[in-house]
SERO-4910 file (N, C-alpha, C, O; in steps of 0.05 Angstrom, whole numbers):
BEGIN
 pado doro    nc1    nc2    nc3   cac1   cac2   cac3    cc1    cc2    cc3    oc1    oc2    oc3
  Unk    A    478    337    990    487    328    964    501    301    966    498    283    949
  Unk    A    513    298    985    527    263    989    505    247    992    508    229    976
  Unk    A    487    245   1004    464    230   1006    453    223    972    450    203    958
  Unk    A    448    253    968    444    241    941    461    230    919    450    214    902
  Unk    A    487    237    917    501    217    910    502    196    909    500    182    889
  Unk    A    508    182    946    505    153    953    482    144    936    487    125    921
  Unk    A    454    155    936    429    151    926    426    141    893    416    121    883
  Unk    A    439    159    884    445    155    860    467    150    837    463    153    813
  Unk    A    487    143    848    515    140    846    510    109    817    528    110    800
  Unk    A    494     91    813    482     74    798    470     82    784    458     65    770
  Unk    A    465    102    780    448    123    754    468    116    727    491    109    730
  Unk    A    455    119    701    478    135    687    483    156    682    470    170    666
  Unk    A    508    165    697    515    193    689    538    185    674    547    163    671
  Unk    A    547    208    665    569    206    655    598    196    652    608    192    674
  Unk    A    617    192    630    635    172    634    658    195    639    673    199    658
  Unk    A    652    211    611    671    237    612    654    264    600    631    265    590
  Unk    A    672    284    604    657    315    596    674    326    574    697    317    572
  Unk    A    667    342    561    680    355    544    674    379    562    652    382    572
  Unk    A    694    395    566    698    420    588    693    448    578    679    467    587
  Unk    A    716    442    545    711    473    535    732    469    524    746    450    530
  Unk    A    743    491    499    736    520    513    709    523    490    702    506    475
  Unk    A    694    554    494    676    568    474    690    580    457    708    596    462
  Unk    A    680    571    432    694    569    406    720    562    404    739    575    395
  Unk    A    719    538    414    742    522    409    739    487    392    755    468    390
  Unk    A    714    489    383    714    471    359    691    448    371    682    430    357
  Unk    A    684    453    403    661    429    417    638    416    398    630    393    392
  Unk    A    629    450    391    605    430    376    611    415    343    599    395    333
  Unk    A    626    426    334    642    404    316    651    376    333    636    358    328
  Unk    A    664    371    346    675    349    363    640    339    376    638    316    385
  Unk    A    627    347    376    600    330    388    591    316    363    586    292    361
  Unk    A    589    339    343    581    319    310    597    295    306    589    272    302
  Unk    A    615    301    307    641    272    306    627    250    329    617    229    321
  Unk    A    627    257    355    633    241    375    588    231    372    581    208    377
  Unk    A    578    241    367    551    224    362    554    212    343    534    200    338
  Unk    A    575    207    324    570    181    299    577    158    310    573    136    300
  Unk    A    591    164    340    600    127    348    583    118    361    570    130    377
  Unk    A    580     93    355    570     79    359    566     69    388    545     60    396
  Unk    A    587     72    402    601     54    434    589     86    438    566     81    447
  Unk    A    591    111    437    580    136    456    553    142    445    542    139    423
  Unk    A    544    157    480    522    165    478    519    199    487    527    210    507
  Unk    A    506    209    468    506    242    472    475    250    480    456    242    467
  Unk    A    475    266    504    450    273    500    436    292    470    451    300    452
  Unk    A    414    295    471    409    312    438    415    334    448    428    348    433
  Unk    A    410    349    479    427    374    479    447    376    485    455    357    499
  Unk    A    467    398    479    488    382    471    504    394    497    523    382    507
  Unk    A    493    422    508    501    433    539    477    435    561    459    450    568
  Unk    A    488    413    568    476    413    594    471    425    614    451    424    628
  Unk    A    492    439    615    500    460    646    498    445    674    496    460    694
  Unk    A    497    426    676    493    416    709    505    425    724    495    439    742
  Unk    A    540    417    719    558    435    734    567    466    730    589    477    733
  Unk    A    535    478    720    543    506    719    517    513    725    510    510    748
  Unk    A    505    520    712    475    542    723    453    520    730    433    531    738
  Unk    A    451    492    729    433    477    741    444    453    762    433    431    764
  Unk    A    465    462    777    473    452    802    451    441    829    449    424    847
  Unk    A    438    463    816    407    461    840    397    431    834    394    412    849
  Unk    A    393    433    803    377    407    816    394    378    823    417    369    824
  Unk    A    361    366    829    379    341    827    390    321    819    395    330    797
  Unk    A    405    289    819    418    272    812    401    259    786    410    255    764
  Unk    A    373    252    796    358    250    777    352    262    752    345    247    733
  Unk    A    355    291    749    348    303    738    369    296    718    363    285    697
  Unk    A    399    304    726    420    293    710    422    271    692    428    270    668
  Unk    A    415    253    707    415    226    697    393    219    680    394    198    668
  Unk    A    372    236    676    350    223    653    355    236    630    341    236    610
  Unk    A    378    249    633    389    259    599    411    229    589    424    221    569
  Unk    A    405    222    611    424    191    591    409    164    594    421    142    592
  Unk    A    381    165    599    358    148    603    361    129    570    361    105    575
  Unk    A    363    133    549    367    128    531    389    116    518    390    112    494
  Unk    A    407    109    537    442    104    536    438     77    528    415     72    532
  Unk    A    451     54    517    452     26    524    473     22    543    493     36    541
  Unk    A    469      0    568    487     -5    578    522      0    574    538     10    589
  Unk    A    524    -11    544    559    -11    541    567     14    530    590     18    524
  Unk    A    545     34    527    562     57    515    577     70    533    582     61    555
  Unk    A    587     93    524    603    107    537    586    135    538    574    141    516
  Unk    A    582    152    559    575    166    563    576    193    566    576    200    590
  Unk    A    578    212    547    585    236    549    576    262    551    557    263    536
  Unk    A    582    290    566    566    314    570    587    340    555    603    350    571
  Unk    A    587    347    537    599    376    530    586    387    536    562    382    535
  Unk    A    601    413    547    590    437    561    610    449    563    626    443    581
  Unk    A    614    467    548    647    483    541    652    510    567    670    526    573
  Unk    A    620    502    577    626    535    607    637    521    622    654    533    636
  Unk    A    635    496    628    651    484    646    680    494    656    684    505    678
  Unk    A    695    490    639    727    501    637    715    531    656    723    533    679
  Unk    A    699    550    647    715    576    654    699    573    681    710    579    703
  Unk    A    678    566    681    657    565    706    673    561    735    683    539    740
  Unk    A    675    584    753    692    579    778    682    565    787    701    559    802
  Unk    A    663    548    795    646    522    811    662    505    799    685    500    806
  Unk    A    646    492    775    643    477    766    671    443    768    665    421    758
  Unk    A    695    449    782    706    434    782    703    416    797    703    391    796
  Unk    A    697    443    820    694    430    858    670    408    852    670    385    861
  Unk    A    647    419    834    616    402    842    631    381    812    615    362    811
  Unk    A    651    376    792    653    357    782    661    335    800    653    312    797
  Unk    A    679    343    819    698    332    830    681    323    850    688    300    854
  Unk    A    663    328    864    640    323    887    634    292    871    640    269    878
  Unk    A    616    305    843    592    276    832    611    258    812    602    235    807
  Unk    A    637    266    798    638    246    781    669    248    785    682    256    766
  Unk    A    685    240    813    713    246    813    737    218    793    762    216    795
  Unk    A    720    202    778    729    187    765    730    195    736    745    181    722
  Unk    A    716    219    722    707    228    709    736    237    686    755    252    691
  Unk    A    730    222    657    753    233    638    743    261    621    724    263    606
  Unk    A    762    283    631    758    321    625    779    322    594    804    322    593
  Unk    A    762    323    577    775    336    548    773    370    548    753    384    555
  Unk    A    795    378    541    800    407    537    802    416    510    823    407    499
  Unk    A    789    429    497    804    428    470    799    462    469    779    476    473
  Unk    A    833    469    462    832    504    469    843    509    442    859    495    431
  Unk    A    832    530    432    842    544    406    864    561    412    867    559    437
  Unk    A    892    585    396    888    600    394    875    621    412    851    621    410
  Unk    A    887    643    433    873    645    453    865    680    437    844    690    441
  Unk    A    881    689    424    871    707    415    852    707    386    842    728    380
  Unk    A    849    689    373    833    684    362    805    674    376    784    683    367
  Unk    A    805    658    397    776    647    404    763    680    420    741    689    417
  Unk    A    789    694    439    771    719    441    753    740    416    734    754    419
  Unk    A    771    734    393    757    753    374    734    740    366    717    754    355
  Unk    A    730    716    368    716    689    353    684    691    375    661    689    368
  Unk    A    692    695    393    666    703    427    667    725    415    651    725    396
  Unk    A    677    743    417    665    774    406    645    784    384    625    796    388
  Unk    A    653    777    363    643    764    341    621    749    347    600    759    338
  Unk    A    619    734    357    591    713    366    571    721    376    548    715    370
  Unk    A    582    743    399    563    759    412    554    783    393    532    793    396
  Unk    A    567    790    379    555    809    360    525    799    351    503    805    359
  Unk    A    536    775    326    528    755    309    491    755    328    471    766    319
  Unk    A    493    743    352    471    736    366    462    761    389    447    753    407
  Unk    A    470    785    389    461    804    402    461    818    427    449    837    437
  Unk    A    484    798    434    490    799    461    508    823    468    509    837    489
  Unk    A    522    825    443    537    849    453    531    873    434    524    867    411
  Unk    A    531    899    439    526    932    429    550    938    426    550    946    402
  Unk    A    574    940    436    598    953    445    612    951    417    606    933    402
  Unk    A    629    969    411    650    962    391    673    939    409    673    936    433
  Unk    A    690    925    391    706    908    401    722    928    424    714    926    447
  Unk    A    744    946    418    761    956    433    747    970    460    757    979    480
  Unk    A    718    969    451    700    977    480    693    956    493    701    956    516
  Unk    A    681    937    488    678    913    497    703    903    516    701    897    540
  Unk    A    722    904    504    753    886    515    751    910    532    750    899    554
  Unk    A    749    940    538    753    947    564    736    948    580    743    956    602
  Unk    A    709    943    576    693    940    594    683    919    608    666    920    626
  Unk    A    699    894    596    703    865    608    697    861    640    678    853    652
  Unk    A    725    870    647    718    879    683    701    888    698    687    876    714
  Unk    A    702    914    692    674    927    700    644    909    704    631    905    724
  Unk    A    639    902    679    619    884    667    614    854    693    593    845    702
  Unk    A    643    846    696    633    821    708    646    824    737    649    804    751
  Unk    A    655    852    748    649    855    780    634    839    796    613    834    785
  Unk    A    637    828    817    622    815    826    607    790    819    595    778    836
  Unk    A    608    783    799    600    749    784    603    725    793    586    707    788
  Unk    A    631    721    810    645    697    815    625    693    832    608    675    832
  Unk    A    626    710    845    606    707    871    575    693    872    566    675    886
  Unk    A    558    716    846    534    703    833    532    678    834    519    661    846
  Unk    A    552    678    811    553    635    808    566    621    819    573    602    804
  Unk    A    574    619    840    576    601    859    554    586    870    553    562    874
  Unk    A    531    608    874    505    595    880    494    573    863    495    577    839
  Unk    A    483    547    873    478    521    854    469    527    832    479    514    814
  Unk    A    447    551    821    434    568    803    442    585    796    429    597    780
  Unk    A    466    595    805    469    622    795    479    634    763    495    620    751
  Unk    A    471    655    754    471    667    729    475    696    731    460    712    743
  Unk    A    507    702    713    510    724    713    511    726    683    521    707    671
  Unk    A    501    749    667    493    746    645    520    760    639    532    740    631
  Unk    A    535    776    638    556    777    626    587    758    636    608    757    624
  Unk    A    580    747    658    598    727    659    606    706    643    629    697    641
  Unk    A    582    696    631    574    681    616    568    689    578    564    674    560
  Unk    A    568    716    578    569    734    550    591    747    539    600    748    516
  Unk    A    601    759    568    618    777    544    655    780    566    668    800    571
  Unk    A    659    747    572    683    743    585    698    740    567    708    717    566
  Unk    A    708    762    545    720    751    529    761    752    531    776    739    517
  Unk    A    764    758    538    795    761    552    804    730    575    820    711    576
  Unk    A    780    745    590    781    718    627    777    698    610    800    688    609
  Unk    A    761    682    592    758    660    575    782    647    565    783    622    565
  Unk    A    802    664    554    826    659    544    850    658    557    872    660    545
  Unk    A    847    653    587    871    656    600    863    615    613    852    605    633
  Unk    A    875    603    589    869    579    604    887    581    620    871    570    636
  Unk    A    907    585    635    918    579    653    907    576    682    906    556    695
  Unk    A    898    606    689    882    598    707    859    577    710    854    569    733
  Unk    A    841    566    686    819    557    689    827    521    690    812    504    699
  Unk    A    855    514    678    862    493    682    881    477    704    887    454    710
  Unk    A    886    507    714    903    501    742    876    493    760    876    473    775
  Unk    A    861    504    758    831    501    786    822    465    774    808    452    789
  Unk    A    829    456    756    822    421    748    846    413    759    844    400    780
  Unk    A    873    417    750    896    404    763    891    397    791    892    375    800
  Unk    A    885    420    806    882    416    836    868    396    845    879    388    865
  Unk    A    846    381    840    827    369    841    827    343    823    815    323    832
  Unk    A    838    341    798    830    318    776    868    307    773    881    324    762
  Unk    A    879    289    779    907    279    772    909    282    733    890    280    716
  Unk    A    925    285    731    934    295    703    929    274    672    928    278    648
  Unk    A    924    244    697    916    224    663    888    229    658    880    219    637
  Unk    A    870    243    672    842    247    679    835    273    661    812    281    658
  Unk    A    863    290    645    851    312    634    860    309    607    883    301    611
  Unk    A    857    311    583    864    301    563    861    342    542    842    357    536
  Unk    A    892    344    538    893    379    532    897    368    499    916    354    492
  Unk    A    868    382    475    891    384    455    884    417    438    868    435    445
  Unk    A    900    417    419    895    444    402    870    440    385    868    417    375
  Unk    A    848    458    379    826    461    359    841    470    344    825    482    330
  Unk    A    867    474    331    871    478    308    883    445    293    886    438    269
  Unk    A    886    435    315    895    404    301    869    385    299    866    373    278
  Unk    A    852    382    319    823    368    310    822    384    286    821    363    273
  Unk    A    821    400    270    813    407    240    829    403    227    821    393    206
  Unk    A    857    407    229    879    399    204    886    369    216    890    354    197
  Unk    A    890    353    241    902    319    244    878    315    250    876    309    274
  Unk    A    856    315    239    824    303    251    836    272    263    836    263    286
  Unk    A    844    261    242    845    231    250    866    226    272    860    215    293
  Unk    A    887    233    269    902    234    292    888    238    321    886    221    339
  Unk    A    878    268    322    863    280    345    841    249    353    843    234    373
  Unk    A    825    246    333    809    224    343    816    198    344    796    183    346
  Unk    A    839    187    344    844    165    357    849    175    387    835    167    406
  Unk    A    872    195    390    874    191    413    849    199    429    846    189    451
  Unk    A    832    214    422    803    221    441    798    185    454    800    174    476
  Unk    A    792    178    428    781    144    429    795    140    449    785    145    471
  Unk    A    825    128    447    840    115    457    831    130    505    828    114    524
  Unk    A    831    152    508    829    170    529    805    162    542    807    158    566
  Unk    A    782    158    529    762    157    543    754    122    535    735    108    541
  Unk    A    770    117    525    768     78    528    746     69    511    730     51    517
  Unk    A    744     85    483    717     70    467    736     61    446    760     67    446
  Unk    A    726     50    433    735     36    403    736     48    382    720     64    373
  Unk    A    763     36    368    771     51    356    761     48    328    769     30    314
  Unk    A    748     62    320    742     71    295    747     89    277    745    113    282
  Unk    A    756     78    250    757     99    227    738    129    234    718    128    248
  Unk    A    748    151    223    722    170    230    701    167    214    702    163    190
  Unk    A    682    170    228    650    159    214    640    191    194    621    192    179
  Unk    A    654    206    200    644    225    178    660    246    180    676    249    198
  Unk    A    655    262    160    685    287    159    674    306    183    653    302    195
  Unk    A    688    325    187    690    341    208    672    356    206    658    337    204
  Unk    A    660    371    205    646    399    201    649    417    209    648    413    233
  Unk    A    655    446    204    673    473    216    639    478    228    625    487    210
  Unk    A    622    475    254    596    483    263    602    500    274    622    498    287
  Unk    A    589    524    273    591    552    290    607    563    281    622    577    296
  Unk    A    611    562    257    632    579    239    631    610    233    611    616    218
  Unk    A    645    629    239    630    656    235    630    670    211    619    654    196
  Unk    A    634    687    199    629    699    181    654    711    172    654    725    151
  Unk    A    677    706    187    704    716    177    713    743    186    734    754    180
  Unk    A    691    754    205    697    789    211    718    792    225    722    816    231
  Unk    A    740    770    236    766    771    254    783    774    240    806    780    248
  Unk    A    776    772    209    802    773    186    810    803    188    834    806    188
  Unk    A    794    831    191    780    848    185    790    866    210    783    890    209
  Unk    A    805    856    233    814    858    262    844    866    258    861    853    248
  Unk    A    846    895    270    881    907    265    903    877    269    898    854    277
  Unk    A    921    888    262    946    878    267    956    883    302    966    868    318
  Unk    A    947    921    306    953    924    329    934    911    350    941    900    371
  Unk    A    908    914    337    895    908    365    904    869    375    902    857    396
  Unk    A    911    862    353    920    828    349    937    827    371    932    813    391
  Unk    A    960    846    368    990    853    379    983    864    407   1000    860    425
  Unk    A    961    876    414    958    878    444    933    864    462    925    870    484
  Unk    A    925    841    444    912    817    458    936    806    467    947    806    489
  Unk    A    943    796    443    975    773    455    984    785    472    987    770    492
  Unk    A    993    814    477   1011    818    505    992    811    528    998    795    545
  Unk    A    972    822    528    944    821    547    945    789    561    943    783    585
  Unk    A    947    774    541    944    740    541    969    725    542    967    700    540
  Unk    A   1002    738    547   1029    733    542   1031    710    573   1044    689    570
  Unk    A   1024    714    587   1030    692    602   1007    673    602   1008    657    620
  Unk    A    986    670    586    972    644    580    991    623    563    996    600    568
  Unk    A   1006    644    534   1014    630    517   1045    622    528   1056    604    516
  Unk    A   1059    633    547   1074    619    564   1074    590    580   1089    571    582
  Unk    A   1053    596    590   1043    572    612   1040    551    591   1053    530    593
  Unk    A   1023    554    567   1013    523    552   1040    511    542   1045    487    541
  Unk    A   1059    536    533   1077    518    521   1099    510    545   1118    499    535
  Unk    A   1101    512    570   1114    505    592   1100    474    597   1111    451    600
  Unk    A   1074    483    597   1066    462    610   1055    439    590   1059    416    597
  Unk    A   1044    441    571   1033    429    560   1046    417    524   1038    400    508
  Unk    A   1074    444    524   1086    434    498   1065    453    468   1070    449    444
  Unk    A   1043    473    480   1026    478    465   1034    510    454   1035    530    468
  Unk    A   1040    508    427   1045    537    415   1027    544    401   1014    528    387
  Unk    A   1024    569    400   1008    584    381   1021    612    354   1027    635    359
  Unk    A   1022    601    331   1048    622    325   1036    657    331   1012    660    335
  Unk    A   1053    678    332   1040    702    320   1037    715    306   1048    709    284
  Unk    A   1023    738    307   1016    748    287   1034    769    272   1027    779    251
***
């Protein structure tokens, strides 16, 4: 892999990534971030390199931005990133200059929000309070799976809905590896209510120009509202489940979430 690096290190790859989280507002933030002008998005909008297409190679990467103009800015969302146990080490391998946007919802909401989703698209059978305990079970052995440059664990990747929501761990494994001006943390509940705010500073982070927003936001991947519809209790024993995620953000990061 260093060979090919050296090899291709003059490619264009990317400037920065959007990391994640899933359902945390990305593909809204990609609609925004393709109206500028100075960035370039590929048309798909997850790539997976640094997750289930590791295997291939530099090239392969790089002709998703064959189309770039020189001065743009270059960008890859892929929201598995964040949870993907690889995925830092092989960021940190090909693009250790690389600016990492986080944008985390609400941690018990984005779990009900993945649950929900997987309903929505079929992925999941389980009732919710079955699902949330069969989480573990389910993804035994996975880490392991995908580690491999290809590897795919279908519920690692489907129905992590708890492990998804513990950014703490998934942002400590970037700390280790990426210095802290290199990761840029904000709330998906403020890209929708401070759109403009949120997007200057994006601009300002990844060094493009600053522009008015070129079009209103769009709520994309919006679900159907079935989390409204979700106990009070079962609300009340995610948050404990998730009590030292929502510790750590506001330690570390100043980030609250009220409850319920």
């Amino acid at each position: 892999m260093l060979s090919k690096i050296s090899k291709w290190q003059f490619k264009p790859l990317p400037h920065f990534l959007v990391i994640g989280t899933q359902k945390g507002g990305t593909t809204s933030l990609h609609h925004l971030l393709s109206k500028h002008p100075g960035i370039f998005l590929p048309e798909q909008k997850e790539i997976h390199y640094f997750s289930q297409n590791f295997n291939q190679n530099l090239r392969w990467y790089a002709n998703h931005y064959r189309a770039a103009l020189p001065e743009q800015l270059r960008g890859d969302i892929t929201p598995f990133y964040l949870f993907h146990i690889s995925a830092p080490e092989r960021i940190r391998l090909v693009l250790p200059r690389a600016k990492l946007i986080v944008l985390l919802r609400d941690p018990v909401e984005r779990t009900l929000s993945q649950y929900f989703h997987a309903r929505r698209h079929g992925y999941e059978n389980l009732d919710l309070e079955s699902a949330l305990d069969a989480e573990q079970a389910r993804i035994k052995g996975a880490e392991s799976v995908v580690k491999a440059a290809n590897g795919y664990h279908y519920s690692y990747q489907k129905h992590t809905y708890l492990s998804r929501s513990r950014y703490d761990q998934q942002l400590l494994r970037y700390r280790k590896l990426f210095p802290d001006q290199q990761i840029l943390v904000m709330r998906s509940e403020d890209l929708f209510v401070r759109t403009a705010n949120c997007w200057d500073t994006l601009l300002r982070f990844i060094g493009a120009e600053g522009i008015n927003l070129p079009v209103p936001l769009p709520h994309s991947n919006a679900g159907d509202g079935e989390a409204a519809a979700v106990s009070i209790s079962i609300r009340r024993e995610l948050r404990s489940q998730l009590a030292e995620t929502y510790l750590w953000m506001e330690r570390e990061y100043a980030i609250t979430w009220p409850s319920s």
